[in-house]
Every structure is written in C-alpha cells, then in structure tokens.
N, C-alpha and C positions, 0 to 999 in steps of 0.2 A: 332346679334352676335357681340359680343367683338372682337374688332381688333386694336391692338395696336402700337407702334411702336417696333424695332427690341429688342429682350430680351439679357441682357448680361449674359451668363450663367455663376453661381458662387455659393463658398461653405462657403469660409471661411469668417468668425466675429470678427471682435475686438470691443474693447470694445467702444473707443474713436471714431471709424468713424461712430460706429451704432448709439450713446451720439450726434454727430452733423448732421446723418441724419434725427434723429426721435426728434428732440425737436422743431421741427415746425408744428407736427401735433398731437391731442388728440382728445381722446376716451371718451365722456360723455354716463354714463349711464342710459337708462329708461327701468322700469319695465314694460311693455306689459300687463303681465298677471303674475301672482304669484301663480295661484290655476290651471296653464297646467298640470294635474297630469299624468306623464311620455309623455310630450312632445317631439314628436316625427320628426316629418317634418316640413318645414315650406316653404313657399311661396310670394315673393314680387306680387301684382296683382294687378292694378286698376279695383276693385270691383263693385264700382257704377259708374265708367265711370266721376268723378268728378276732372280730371285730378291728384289726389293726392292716391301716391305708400300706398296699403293696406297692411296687413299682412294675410296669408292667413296660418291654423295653426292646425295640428290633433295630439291630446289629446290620447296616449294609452290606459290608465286604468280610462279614464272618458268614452271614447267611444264617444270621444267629434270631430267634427270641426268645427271652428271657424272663420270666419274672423273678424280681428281686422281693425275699420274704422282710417283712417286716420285724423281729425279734425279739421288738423293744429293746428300751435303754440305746436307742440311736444306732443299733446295729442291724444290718442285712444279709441276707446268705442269695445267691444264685442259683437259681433254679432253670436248665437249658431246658426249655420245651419243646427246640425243633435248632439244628445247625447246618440243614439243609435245603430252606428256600432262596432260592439264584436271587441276590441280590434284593433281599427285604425291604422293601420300604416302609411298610406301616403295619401295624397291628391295632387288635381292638378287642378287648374282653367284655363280654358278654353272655348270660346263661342261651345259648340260642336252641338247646334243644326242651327247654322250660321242665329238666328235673332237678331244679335249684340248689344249682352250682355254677362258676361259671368255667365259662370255657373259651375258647380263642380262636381271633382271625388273623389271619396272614397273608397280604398281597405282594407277589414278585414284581422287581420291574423286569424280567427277560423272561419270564415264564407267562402260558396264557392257563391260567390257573387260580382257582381262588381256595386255599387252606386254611381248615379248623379243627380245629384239637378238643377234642371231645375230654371233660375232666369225669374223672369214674365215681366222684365224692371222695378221694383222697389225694388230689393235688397231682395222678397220675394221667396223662394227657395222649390219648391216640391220634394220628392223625387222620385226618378224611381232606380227600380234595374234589375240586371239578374242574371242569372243564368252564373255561370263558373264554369267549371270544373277542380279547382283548389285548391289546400292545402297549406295554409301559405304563405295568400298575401303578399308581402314584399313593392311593392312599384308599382306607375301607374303613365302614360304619356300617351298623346295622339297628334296627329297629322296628316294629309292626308297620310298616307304609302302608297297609291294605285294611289294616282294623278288622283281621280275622283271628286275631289271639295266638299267630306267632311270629319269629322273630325273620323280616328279611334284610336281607344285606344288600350294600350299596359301595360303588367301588369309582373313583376317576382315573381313566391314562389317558397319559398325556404325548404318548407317539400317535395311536387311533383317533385321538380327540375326544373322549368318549364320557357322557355319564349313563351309568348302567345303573339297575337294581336287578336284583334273584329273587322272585317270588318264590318263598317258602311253601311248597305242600308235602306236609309228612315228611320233613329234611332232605328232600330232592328239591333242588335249586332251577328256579327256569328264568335264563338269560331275559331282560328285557330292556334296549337301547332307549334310555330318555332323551340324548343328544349325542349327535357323533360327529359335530363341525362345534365342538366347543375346546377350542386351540387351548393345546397343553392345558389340560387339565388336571390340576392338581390336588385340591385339598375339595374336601365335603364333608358336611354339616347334617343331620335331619332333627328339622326346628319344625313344629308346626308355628311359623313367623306372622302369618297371617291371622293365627288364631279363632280358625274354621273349623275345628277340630279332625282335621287331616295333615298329617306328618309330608312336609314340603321338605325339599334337599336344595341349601345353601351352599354354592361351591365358588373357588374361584381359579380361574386360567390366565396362567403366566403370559403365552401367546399370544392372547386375542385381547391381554390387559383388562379383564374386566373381573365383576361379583355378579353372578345371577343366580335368584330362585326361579329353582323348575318347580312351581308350584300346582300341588296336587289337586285336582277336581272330585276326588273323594269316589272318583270310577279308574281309578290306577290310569291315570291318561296324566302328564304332563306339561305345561306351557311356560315357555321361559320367560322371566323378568328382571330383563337388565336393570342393578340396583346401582351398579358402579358401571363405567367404562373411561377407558384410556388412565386406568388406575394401573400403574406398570409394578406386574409380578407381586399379585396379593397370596403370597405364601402360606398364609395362616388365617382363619375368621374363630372369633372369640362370640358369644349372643349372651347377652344380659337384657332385663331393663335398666338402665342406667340412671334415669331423670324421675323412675316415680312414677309414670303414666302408665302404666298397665300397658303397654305395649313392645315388643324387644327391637333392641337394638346390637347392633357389633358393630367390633372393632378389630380392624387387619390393619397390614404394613404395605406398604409398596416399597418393595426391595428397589425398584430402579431409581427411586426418588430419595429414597432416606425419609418415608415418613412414618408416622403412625400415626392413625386416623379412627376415629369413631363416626360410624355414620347413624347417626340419631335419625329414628320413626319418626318425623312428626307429620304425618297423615299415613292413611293403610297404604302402605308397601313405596311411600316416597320417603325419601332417605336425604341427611342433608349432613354434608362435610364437614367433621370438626378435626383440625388441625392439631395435633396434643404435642406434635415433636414433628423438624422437619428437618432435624440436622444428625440422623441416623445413618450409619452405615453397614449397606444390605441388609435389613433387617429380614428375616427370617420366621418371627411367632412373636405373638402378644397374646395378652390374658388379660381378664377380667378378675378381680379379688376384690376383697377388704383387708387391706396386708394387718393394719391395727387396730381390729376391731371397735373404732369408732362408727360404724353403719353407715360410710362413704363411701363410697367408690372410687379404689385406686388401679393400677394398671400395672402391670410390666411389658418390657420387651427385650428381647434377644437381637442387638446390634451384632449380627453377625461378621458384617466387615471389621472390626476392629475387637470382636470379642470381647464385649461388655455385654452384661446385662444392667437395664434400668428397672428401678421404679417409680412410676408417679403416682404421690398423694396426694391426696384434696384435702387443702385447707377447710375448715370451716369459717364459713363468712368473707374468701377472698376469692381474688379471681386471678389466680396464680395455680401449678400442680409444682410441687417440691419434684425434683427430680434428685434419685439419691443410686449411686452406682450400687451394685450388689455385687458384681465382679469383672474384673477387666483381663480376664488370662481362660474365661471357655470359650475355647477356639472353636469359632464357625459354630456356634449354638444350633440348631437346625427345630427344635423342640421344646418348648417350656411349659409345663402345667403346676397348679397349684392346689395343694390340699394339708390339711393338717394332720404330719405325717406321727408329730408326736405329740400330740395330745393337751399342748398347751394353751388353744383357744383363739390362735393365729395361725391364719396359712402360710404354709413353708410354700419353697420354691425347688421346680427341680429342674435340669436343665439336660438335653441330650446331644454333648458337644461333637459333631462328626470329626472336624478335625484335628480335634484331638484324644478322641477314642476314649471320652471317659461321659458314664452319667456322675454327674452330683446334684446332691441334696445341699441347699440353705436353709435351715431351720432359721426361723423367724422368730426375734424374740421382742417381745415390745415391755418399759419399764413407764409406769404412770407415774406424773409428777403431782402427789400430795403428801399431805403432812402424817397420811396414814403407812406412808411406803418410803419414810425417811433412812432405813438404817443404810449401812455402805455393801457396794458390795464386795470393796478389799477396802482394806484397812489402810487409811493416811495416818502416818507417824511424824510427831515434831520434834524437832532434834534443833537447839540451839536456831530457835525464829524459822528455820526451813522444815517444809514439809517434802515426806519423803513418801514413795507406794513400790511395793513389788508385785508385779503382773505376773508371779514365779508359775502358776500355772496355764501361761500363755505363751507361744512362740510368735512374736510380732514381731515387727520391723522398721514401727513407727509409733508413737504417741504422742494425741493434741492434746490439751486443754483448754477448757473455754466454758468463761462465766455466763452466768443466764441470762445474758445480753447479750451472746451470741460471739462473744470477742475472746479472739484467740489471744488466749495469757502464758501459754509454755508449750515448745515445742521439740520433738527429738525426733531425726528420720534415722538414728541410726542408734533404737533403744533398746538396752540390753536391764535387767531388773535388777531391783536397788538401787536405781540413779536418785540423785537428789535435783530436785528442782526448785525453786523459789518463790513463794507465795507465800505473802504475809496475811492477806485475810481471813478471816473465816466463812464457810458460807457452804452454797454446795456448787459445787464445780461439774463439768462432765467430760469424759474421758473418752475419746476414741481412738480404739485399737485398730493399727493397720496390719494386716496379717500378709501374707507373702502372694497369696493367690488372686490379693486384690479386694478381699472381700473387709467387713469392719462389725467393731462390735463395738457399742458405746454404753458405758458404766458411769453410775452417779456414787458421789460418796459425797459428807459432811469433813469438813477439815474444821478439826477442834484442837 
C-alpha cells in the first residue's frame, strides 16, 4: 500500500511555476506491444519471480492475455497465455492456488465464465475455468475476503448489474451475489477501507453513477455504502492515504464530467470531494504515485477523449499541482498503472491504449538541481559568441530552451541537430525535447 507524506490540497496552475516544477523530470517512451488490438487492462506483476516488474496485459478484440517479460535494459518479449477468451476485459495475476508462483485471471464480457491459468513454476500456464452466473464481465480481483488462508476472487458485470465473490474451498469456486441492482458495474477494488481488519470491495457503476463499498461484517455477509453518487461513469478508483492520517483515501474520474477527483476520509467512511482537474476529456483511469520521489503525492490520468495522459505534482509549500502532459497521441487510454519498471527509483508509467491497439511504457526519469549533479548531459559548444548542441542521439521535432527563471530563450519546432542557436550567457540552461509521440524529455547542461 502506497503511503505518503502529507498532500497539499490545490487547484490552480500557472504557467511559470508548473515550467520550473516539471523540467527536472521526463517521460521516455517504449512501445510494449503495437498489435494489443483494443487493449484493455493492464497489470505491473513479477511473473517469473526473476525480481524484474512484468507487464501483465488483456487484448479485447484479440481475445488475447498476455504478459510481457521484462529482459532488462528496457526491452520486453510477449508472452500469449491464452487468445481465446470472447472478448477480455480484465485480468489479474495473482498466486491463487498458494504454491508460490503466480498465476492468472481472466474475465469475458460475452462469456459466463470466470478463467485462471494455473503457472507449473516455469512460466507454463494451464487453463481452468467455471462457471458464473454472470452477464458482462467487466473487471476481476482476487483476495482472502474470508480470512481463511486462501485466495477468493471477486468479479463486476455490468449487463446483470452484478458484484459477485467465489469462495474459495480447496480451488472449487462457489458463486456468492453481494449486489445484483448495482447498474453497470464496472471496476472493483478489495481494500480493507475501513480498517476492521476485514477485506471490504470498492467498486464503481457507470449506470447508477455512483462509488460504493460493500463492506464486510467479517461473517462473509455484505452491506453497501454509498461513498459517491451522481458521480457520472467512475471508470477507475486508485486507494492511497494521501494526507498522512492513517486512514485511505481514492481517487477516480468521472468520464461524463471531465473530472478527476480525490475523495479524502475525513471521518470513518465519509468522504469529501476534492476537485484536481475538471477540464478532462473522458477520462478513463487515474493513479496514485510519487512520480519524483520527493515523498508527495502526485497523480496521473488518462484523458481519454483526446488521448493525453497527465501528471499532477505537488508542489512543496503551494497550493497549486503542476500539470505536465506525458503524452497526447494514446488513443482512448482505457488503463494506466504505475511501477518501477527499470530500476531507477521512479515510477514509470504505462498505458493500455484500446484505440489504438498498442501498450506502452514511459520510463520516468527525474534530474536534481544541485551543485553535486552539475556535469551536462550533451555537450554545448562555442563557436564564435554562439552556442551550438547536437541531440544526435535523439529523434525529436521540437526543442525549447529556458533559463532558471522559467523564461523561454530559444526555440525550434522544426529541429533537426547541429542547429546553431544564440545565447550569449553562461549558466545552466534546460532543454526540452519534444519527441513525435507527444511525449518530452528535459536535459540540463552548463554553457561555458
């Protein structure tokens, strides 16, 4: 569980202090997979137990899931576990038969079926299914909801209306309906939120617009608590503490509104509306992180309608969140999670765009400004009072510059390397690169 230090709640952006929070961190993009034909879900998991964060990944209109291997040095290989559930919606790896490895779920939206792939301890996946008596999987989790030491699963559709769990005995699964008038139900969580020490299920339904926990009485019995209502089409819930108080909180979107919203605990199980962005379109998935590990808590989201991803960071000591794109061309994002895929100390970002049938990785890279991390990271050259830089190992399409005052001093949208540009000062400049996909990476160097 993500626990951060205390959050400063805030709305508003300028222009100049979001320019000097976000040019020490950038977003490098890698293609995953290019052929996820309406990728849908996605999942950080250590797969083969080889200490290196997998991607773990369900294909709609391939009928596909996939984990993608890790390799190191920034590469992945494909790995098909199954190209035969009707229309995939979600998966969820997990050791569920506890002989420590893990292994995988799969829920169809057209099939009444819930599939898991049993791993043999070498990354070889059988399948097993059952039966459920359910219409329009939407999405599955699994976890001990009974506190009898093993794993059950928990599933939402949203034609039935339905939240379900399978009490696990000895890997035979028995159907148990928690709610079946919870309109288009979509996405679920199990948080013990109340912190009764009983694993409660966080869901939210597109339909009926609202967030409720069907929170557990610790006798597998049920009771729902509306946290949200008239919150239109909460696609995704993220659970953090966010503010420090020992208590959790999330943060979802409402697709009908363009917003994303954190609803902060502040008393057991009342929840109060904070506003972070309301000028989103369709959003689709948000997260919880600390993108620059300064131990604040920042956010993203998946602007679906227009196919950007954001992120907001928290200043320290303001009450603003830098809003900083990360990319404006993953079409119809549907997905986004966050972990650190390479090992640098920052969570990357990864995104599962449906329509445009591709996952990709942003590895997250952040550069600290002191006097112990001065060197360049290309080289400026003076040639007769002008300085000059080659970005030769970079395909971009754009380069700013701008002094540590935030003010833009030299610009090219249409930059090709070895241009000469003009700057007579010395000092340290920062440099951001706009790359074709939308995405940016921002470099410091000394001009001497």
């Amino acid at each position: 569980m993500l626990k951060l230090k205390p959050l400063i709640l805030i709305i508003a952006v300028s222009f100049f202090s979001a320019l000097l929070r976000s040019q020490n961190i950038s977003f490098s993009p890698i293609f995953i997979d290019n052929a996820a034909n309406f990728a849908k879900k996605i999942q950080p998991v250590d797969i083969n137990s080889d200490g290196n964060l997998d991607i773990l990944g369900a294909s709609f209109s391939s009928d596909k899931i996939s984990w993608y291997e890790n390799m190191g040095n920034n590469q992945y290989q494909e790995h098909i576990i199954s190209d035969s559930i009707n229309m995939v919606y979600s998966t969820f790896g997990i050791d569920l038969d506890n002989d420590n490895d893990i292994d995988v779920l799969g829920i169809s939206g057209n099939e009444q079926k819930v599939y898991w792939y049993e791993n043999n301890g070498s990354n070889i996946f059988t399948e097993h299914s059952f039966y459920a008596n359910i219409s329009g999987g939407r999405d599955i989790s699994a976890e001990d909801l009974d506190n009898d030491g093993d794993i059950d699963i928990v599933t939402a559709s949203a034609i039935d209306d339905k939240i379900t769990w399978y009490e696990n005995n000895n890997m035979s699964f028995q159907q148990n309906d928690i709610n079946t008038s919870f309109l288009g139900a979509y996405c679920v969580k199990i948080i013990d939120l109340d912190q009764d020490g009983h694993k409660d299920i966080l869901a939210g339904a597109l339909a009926s617009n609202k967030i409720s926990l069907f929170k557990n009485s610790g006798s597998n019995l049920f009771s729902e608590v509306v946290l949200a209502s008239n919150y239109s089409y909460p696609y995704s819930i993220d659970i953090a503490d966010v503010d420090g108080d020992s208590d959790l909180d999330f943060l979802t979107v409402s697709s009908g509104d363009g917003k994303l919203s954190l609803f902060e605990q502040i008393s057991s199980l009342n929840f109060a509306e904070i506003i972070i962005d309301s000028t989103l379109s369709a959003p689709k998935s948000a997260l919880i992180t600390d993108l620059n590990g300064d131990g604040l808590v920042d956010y993203c989201a998946a602007s679906s309608g227009d196919d950007r991803l954001y992120a907001y960071l928290t200043t320290t000591g303001s009450m603003a969140y830098n809003k900083i794109t990360i990319c404006i061309s993953c079409d119809n994002s549907n997905s986004i999670v966050a972990s650190d895929f390479d090992s640098n100390g920052y969570p990357d970002i990864v995104s599962a765009n449906y329509s445009g049938n591709d996952i990709r990785l942003f590895l997250t890279d952040v550069v600290t400004f002191n006097q112990d991390n001065i060197a360049a990271n290309t080289a400026l050259k003076k040639l007769n009072n002008l300085y000059w830089i080659s970005f030769h190992d970079y395909s971009i399409t754009s380069l700013e510059v701008f002094n540590l005052k935030g003010q833009l001093v030299w610009q090219d949208n249409n930059y090709t390397s070895n241009k000469i540009f003009e700057l007579n000062t010395s000092g340290l400049y920062i440099y951001k690169l706009n790359f074709p996909d939308g995405s940016t990476r921002t470099l410091k160097s000394f001009n001497y």
